[in-house]
C-alpha positions as CSV (number, residue, x, y, z in Angstrom):
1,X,-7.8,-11.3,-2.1
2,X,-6.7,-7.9,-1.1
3,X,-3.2,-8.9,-0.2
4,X,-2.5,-10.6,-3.4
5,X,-3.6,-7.9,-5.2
6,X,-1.6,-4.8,-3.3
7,X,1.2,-7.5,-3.3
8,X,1.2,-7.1,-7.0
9,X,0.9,-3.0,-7.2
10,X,3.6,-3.1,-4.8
11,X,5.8,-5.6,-7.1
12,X,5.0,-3.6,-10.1
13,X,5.9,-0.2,-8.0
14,X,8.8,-1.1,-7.2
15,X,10.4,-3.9,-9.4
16,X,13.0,-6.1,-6.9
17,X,12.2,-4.3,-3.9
18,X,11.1,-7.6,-1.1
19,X,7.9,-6.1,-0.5
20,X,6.5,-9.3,0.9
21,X,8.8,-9.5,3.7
22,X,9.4,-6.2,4.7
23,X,8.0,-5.2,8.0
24,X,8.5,-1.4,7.2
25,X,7.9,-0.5,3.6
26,X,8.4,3.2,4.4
27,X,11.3,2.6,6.9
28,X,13.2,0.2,4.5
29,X,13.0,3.3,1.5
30,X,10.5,0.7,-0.2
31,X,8.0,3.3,-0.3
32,X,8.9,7.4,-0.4
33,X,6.7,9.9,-0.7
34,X,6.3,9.8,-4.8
35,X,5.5,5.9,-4.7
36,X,3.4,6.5,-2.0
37,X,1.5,8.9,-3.5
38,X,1.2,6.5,-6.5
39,X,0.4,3.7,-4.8
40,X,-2.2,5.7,-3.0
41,X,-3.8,6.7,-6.5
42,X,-3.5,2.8,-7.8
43,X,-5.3,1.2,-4.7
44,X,-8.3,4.3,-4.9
45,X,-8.8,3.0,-9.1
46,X,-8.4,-0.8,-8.3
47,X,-10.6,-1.1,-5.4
48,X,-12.9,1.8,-5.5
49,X,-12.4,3.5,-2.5
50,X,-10.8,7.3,-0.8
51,X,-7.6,7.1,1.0
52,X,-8.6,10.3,2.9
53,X,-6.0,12.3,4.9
54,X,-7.3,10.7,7.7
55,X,-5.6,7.4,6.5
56,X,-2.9,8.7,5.8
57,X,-0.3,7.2,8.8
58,X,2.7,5.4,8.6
59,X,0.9,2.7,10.4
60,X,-1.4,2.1,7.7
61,X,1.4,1.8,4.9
62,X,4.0,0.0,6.8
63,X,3.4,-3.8,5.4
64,X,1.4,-5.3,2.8
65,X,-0.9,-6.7,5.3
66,X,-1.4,-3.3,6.8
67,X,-2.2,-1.8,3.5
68,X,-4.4,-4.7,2.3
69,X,-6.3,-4.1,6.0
70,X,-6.8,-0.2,5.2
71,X,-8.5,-1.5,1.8
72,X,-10.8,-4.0,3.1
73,X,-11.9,-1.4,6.5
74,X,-12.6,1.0,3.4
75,X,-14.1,-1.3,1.1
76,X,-16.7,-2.3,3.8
């Protein structure tokens, strides 16, 4: 469930971008540091949880999977 629904913040992020195949949102310029900071904001409102600074690494943002793993280790 997760991965549909960052699938769909990043689609509506960034309109056109291939979000679902890319292997390196931040290395492909999908994500910079403004989108990321608004996608950060958008995943903390939809799911309820704290992106801390902690959580903040490259690793964690780098697919759509990755991201959708960070949400669920937080939601649990």
């Amino acid at each position: 469930m997760e991965k549909e629904q960052v699938l769909k913040l990043l689609k509506e992020l960034r309109p056109g971008a291939d979000v679902e195949n890319s292997s390196d949102l931040i290395g492909d310029r999908i994500l910079d540091s403004l989108s990321l900071t608004i996608l950060i904001a958008r995943l903390d409102q939809e799911f309820d949880i704290e992106i801390t600074p902690d959580d903040l690494m490259p690793e964690n943002f780098a697919t759509a999977d990755t991201i959708a793993e960070l949400v669920k280790r937080l939601e649990d």
